[in-house]
C-alpha positions, 0 to 999 in steps of 0.5 A: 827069491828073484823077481823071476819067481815072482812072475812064475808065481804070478802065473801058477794057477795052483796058487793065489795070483795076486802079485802084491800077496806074493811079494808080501809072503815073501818079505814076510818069511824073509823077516821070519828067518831074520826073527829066527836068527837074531832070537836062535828061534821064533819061540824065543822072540814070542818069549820077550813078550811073556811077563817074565818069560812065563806061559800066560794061561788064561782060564776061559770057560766060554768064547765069549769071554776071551777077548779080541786083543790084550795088551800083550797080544797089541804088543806082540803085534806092534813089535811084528809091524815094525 
């Protein structure tokens, strides 16, 4: 996208119009695609973080009990961040 779009967006009152948000959606989906390309899928790079690249399934019986963030979950979100 161009910073033509930018300002397009910036003045679409359909939309938030906060011109750093509309940068960040579109480096972030840049990146996305970069993810897709280089793992041939976004579920493929998720699958790197997996032990043995198996499903985790949690057995939670109250949302009390799941917690905010697991080692993997801090992992996955470190990784994305750079």
């Amino acid at each position: 996208m161009t910073e033509q779009d930018v300002e397009r967006l910036v003045q679409d009152s359909g939309i938030i119009r906060h011109r750093r948000q509309i940068e960040t959606t579109i480096t972030n989906a840049q990146l996305f695609l970069e993810v897709q390309k280089e793992f041939g899928g976004f579920y493929n790079y998720l699958r790197t973080f997996l032990p043995e690249g198996k499903t985790v399934v949690n057995h939670w019986k109250a949302l009390s009990e799941i917690p905010a963030s697991t080692p993997l979950s801090d992992a996955l979100g470190k990784d994305m961040k750079k």
